[in-house]
N, CA, C and O atoms as a DFTB+ gen file, in Angstrom:
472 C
 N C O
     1  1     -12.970      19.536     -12.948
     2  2     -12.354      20.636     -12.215
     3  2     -12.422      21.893     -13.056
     4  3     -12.482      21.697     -14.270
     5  1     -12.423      22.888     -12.721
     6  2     -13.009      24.358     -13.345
     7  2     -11.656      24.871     -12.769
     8  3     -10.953      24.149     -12.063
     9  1     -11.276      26.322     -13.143
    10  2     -10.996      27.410     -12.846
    11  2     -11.022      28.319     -12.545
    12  3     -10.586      28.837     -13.572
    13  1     -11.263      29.468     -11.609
    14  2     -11.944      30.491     -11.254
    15  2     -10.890      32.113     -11.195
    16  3      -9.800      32.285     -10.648
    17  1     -11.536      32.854     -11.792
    18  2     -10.771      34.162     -11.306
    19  2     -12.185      35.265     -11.167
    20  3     -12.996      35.592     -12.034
    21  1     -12.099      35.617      -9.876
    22  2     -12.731      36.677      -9.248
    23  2     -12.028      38.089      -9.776
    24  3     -10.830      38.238     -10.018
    25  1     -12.998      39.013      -9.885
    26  2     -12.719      40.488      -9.915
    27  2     -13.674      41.404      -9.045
    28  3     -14.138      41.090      -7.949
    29  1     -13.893      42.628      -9.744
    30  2     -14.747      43.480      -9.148
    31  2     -15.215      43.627      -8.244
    32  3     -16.433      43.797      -8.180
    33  1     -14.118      43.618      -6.769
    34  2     -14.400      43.940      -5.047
    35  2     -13.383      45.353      -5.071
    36  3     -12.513      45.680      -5.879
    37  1     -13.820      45.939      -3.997
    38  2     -13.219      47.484      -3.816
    39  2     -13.776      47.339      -2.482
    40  3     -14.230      46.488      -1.716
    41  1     -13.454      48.908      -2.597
    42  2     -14.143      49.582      -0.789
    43  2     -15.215      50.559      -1.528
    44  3     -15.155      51.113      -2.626
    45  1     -16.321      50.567      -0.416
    46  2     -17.623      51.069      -0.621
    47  2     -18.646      51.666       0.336
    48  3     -19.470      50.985       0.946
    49  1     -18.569      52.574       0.394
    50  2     -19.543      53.083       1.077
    51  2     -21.099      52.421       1.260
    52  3     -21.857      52.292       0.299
    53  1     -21.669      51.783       3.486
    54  2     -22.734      51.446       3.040
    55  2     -23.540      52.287       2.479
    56  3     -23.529      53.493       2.727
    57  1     -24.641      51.489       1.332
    58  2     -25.764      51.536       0.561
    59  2     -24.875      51.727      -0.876
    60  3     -25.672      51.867      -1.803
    61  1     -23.703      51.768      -1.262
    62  2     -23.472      51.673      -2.531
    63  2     -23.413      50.444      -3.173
    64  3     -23.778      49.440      -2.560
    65  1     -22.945      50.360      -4.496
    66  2     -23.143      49.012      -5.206
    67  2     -21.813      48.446      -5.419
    68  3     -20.768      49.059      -5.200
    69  1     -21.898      47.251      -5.854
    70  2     -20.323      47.218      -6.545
    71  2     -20.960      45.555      -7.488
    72  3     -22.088      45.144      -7.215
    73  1     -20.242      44.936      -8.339
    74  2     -20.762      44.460      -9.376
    75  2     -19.408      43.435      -9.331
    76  3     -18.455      43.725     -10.055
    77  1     -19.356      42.497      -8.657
    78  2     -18.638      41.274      -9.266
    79  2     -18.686      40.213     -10.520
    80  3     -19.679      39.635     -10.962
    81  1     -17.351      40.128     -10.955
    82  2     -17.504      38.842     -12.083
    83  2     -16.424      37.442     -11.632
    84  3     -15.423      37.372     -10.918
    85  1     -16.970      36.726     -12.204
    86  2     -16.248      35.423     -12.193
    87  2     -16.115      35.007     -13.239
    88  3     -17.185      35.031     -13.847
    89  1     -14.528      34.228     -14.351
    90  2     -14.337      34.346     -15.720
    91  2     -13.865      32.619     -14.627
    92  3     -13.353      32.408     -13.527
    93  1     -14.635      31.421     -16.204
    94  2     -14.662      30.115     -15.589
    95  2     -14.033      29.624     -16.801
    96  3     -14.495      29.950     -17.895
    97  1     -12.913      28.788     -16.691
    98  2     -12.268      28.101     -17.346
    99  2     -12.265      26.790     -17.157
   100  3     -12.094      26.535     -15.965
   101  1     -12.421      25.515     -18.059
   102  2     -12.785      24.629     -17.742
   103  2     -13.825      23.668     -18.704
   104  3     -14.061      23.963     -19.876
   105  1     -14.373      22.542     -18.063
   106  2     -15.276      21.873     -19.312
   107  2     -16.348      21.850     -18.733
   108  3     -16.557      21.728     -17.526
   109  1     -17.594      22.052     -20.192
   110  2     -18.927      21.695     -19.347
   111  2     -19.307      23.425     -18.263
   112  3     -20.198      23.213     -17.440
   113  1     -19.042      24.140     -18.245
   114  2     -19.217      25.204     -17.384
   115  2     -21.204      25.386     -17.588
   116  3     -21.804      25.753     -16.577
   117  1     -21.786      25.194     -18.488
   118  2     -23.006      25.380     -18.946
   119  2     -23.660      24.222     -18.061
   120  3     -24.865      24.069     -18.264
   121  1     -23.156      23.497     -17.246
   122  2     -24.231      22.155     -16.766
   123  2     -23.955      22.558     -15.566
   124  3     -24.991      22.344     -14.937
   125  1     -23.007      23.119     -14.700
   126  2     -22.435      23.347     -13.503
   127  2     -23.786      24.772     -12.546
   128  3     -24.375      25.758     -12.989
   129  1     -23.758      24.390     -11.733
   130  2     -24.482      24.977     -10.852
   131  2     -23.796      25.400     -10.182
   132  3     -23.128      24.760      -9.370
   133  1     -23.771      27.205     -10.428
   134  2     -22.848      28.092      -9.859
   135  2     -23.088      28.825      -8.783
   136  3     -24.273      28.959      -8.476
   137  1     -22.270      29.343      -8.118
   138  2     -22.264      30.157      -6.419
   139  2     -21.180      30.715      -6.364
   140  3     -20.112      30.287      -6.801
   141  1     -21.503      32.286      -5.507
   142  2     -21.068      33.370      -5.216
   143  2     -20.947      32.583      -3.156
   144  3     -21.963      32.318      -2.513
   145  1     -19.936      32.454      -2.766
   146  2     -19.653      32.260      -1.769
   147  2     -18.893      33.562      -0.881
   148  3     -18.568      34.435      -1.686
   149  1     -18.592      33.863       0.274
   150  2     -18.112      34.634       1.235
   151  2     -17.329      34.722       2.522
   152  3     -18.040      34.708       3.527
   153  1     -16.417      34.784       2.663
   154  2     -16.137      34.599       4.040
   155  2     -15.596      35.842       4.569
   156  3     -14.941      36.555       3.809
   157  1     -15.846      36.302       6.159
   158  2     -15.927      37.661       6.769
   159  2     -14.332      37.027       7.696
   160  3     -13.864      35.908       7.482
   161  1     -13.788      37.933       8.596
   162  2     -12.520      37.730       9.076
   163  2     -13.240      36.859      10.413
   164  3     -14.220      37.353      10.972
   165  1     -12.661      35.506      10.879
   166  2     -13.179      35.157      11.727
   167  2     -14.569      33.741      11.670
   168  3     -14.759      32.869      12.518
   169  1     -15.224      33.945      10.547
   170  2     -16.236      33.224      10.323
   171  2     -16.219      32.430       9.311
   172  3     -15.372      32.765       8.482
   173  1     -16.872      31.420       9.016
   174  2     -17.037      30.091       8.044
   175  2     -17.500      30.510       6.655
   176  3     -18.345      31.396       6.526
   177  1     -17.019      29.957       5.736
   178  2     -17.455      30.284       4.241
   179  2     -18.548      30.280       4.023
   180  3     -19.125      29.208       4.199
   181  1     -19.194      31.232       3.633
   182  2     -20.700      30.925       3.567
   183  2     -21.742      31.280       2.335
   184  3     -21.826      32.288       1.633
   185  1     -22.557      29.966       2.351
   186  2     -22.932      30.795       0.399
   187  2     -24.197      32.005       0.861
   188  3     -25.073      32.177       1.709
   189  1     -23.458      32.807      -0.602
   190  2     -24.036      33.925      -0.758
   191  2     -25.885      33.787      -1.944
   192  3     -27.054      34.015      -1.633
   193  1     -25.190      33.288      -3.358
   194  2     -26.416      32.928      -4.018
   195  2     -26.158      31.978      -5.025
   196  3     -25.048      32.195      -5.510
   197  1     -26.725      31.014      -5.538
   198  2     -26.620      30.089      -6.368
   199  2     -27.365      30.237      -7.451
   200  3     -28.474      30.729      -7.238
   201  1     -26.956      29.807      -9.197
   202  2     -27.758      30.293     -10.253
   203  2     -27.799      28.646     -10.721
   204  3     -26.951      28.048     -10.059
   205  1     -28.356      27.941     -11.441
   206  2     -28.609      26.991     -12.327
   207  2     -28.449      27.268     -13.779
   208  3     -28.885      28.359     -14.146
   209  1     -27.918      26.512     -14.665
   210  2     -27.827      26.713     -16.144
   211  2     -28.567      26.853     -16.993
   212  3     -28.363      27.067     -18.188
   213  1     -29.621      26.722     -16.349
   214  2     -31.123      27.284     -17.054
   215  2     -31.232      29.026     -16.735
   216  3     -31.680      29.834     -17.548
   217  1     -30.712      29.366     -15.362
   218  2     -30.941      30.246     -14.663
   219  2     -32.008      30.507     -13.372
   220  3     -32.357      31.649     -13.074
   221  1     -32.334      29.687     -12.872
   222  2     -32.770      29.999     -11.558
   223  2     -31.827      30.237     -10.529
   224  3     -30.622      29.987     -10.548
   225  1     -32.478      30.727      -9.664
   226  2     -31.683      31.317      -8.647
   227  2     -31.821      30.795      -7.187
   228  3     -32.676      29.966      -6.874
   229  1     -31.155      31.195      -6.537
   230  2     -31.114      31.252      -5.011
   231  2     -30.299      31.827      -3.801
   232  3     -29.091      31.600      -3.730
   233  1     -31.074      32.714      -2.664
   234  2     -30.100      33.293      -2.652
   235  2     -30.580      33.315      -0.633
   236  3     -31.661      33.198      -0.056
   237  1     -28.964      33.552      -0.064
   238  2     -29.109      33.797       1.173
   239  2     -30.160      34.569       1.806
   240  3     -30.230      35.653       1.228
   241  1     -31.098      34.471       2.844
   242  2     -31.353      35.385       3.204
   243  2     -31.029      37.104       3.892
   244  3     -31.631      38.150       4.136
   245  1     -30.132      36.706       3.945
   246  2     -29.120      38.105       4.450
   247  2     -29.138      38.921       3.281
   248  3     -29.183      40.147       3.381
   249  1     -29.101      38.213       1.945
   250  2     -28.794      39.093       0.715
   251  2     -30.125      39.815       0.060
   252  3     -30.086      40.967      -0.374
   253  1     -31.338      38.971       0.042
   254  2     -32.398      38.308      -1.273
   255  2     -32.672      39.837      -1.148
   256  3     -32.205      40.496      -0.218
   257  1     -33.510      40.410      -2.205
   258  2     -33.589      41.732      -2.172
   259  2     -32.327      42.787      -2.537
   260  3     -32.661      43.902      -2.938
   261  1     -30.987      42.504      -2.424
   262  2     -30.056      43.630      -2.457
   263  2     -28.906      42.861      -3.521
   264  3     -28.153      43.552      -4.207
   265  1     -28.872      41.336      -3.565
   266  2     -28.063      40.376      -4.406
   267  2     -28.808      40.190      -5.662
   268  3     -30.037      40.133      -5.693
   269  1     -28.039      40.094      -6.710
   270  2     -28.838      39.672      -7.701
   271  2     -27.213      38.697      -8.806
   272  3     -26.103      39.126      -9.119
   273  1     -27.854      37.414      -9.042
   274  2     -26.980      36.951      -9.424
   275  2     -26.906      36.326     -10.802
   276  3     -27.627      35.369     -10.519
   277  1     -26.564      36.100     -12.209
   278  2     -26.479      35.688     -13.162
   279  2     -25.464      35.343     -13.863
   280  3     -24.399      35.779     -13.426
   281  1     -25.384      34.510     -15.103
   282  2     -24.559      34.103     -15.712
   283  2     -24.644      33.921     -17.234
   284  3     -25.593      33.394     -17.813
   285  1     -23.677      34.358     -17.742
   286  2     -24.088      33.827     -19.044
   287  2     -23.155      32.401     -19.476
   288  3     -21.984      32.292     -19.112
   289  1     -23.548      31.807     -19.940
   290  2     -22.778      30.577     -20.218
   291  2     -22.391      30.704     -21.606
   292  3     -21.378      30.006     -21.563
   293  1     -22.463      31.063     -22.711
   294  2     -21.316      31.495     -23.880
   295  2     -19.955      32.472     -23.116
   296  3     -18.931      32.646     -23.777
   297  1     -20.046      32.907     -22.063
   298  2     -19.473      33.420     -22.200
   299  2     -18.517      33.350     -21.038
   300  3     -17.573      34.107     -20.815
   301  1     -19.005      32.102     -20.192
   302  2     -18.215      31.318     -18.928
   303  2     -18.109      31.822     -17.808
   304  3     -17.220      31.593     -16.988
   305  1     -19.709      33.097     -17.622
   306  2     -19.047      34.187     -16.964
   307  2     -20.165      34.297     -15.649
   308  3     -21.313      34.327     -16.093
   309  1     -20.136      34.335     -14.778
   310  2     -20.652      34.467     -14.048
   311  2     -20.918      36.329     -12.790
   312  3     -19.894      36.926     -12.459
   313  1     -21.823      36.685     -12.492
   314  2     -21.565      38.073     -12.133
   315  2     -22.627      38.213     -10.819
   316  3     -23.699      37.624     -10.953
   317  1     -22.384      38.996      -9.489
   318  2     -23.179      38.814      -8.760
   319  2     -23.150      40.768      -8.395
   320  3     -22.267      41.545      -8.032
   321  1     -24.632      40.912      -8.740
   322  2     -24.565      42.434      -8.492
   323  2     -25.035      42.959      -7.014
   324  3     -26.155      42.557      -6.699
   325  1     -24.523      43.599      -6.273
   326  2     -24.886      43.741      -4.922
   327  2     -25.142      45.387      -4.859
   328  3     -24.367      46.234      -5.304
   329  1     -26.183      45.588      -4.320
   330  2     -26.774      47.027      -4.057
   331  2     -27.356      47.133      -2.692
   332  3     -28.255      46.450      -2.202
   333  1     -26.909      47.783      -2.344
   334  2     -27.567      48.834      -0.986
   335  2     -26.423      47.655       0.092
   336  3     -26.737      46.859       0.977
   337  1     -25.424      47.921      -0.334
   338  2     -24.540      47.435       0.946
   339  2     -24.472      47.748       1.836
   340  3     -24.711      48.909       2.168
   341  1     -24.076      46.732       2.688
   342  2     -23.677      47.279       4.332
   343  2     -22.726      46.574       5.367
   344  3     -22.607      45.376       5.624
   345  1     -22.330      47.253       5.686
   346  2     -20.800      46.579       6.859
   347  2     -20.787      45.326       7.181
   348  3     -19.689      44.776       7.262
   349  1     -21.647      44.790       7.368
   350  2     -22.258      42.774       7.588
   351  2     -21.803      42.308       6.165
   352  3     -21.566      41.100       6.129
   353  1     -21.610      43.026       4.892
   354  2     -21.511      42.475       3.513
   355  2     -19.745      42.580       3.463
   356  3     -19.176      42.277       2.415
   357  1     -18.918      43.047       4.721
   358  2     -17.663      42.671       4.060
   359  2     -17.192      41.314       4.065
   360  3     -17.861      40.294       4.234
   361  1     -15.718      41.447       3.820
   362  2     -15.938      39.731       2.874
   363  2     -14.983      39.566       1.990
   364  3     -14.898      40.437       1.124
   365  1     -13.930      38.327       1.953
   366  2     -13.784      37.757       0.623
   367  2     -14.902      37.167       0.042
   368  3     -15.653      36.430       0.681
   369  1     -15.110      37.536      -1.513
   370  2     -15.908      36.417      -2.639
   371  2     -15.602      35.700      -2.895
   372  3     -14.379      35.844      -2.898
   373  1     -15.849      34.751      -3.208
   374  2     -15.446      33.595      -4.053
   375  2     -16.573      33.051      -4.812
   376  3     -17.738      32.840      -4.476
   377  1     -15.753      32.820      -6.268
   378  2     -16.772      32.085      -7.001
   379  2     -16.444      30.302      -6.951
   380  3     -15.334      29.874      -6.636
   381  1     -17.410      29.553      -7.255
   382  2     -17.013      28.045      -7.615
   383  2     -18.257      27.352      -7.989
   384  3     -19.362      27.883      -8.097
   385  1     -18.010      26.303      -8.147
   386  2     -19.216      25.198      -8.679
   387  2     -20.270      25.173      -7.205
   388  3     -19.580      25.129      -6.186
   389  1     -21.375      25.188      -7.006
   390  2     -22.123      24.889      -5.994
   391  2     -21.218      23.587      -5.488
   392  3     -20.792      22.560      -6.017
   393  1     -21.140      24.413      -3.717
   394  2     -20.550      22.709      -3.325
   395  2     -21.755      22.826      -1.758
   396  3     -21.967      23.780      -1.010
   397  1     -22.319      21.428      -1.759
   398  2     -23.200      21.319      -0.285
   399  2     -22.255      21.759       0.903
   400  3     -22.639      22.512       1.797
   401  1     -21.124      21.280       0.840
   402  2     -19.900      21.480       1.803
   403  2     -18.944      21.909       1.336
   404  3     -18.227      21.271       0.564
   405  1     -18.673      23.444       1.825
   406  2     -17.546      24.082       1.118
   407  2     -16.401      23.816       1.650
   408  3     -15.470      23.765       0.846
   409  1     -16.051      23.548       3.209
   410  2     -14.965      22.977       3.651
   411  2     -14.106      21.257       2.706
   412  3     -13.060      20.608       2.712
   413  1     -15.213      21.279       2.166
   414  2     -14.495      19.857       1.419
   415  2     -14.005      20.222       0.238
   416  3     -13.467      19.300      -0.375
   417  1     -14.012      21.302      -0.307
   418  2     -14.171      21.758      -1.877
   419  2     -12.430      22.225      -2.052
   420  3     -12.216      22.855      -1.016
   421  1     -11.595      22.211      -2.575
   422  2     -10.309      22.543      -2.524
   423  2      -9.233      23.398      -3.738
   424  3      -8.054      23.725      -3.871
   425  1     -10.756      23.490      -4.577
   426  2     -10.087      24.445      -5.749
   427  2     -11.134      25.899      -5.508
   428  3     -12.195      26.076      -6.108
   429  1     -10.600      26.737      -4.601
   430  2     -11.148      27.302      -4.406
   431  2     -10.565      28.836      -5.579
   432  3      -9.414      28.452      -5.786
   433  1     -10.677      30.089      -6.310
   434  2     -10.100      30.855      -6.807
   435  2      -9.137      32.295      -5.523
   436  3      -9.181      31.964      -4.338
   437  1      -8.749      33.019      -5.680
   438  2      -8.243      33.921      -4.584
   439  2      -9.029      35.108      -4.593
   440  3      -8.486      36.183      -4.343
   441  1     -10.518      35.025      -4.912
   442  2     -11.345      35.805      -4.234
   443  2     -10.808      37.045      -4.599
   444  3      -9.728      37.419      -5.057
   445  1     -12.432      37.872      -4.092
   446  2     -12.164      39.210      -4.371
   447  2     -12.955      39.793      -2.958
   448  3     -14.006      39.530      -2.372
   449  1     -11.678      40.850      -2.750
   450  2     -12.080      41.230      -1.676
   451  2     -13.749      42.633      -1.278
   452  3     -14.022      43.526      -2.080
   453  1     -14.327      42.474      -0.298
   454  2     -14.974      43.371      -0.413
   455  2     -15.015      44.369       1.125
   456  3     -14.462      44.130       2.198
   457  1     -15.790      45.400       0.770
   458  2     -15.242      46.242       2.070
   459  2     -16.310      47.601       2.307
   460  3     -16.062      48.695       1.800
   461  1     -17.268      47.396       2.977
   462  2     -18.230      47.722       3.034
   463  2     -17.963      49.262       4.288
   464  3     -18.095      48.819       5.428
   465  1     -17.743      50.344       4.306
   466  2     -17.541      51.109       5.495
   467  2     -19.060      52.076       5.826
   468  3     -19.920      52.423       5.017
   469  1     -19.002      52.276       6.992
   470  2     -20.377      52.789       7.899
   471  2     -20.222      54.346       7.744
   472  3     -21.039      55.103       8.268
């Protein structure tokens, strides 16, 4: 089981940026296969992009191009940079361990909010 605390959501004008982190407490954080998850008011949690501890990536199609996601593992930290936003990108974040099914997952952190205006 890990720990999660989200930061860096605001309000933003679309096409601006904003730069989330996730600070992971816990064991083993370096083997864990991490994700930037989302949920909009109304709709299902949904992953945003996934990194591996090597560092590969993966990422929604809604995002690929405007998401960019990394981590450093000395430093437990995970960060998902988003550029050229837009009103479809508001959203709680959430960070956590890659889960196939996020409805099953139950340590979820309290997210950071985001807020994309037209």
């Amino acid at each position: 089981q890990v720990h999660v605390v989200e930061s860096g959501g605001g309000l933003v004008q679309a096409g601006g940026s904003l730069r989330l982190s996730c600070s992971v407490s816990g064991s083993a954080f370096n083997v864990y296969l991490m994700a930037w998850y989302r949920q909009a008011p109304g709709k299902q949690r949904e992953l945003v992009a996934a990194i591996a501890s090597g560092g590969s990536t993966n990422y929604a199609d809604s995002v690929k191009g405007r998401f960019t996601i990394s981590r450093d593992n000395t430093k437990n930290t995970v960060w998902l940079q988003m550029n050229r936003l837009k009103p479809d990108d508001t959203a709680v974040y959430y960070c956590a361990p890659y889960q196939a099914v996020p409805t099953k997952y139950d340590y979820w952190g309290q997210g950071t909010q985001v807020t994309v205006s037209s």
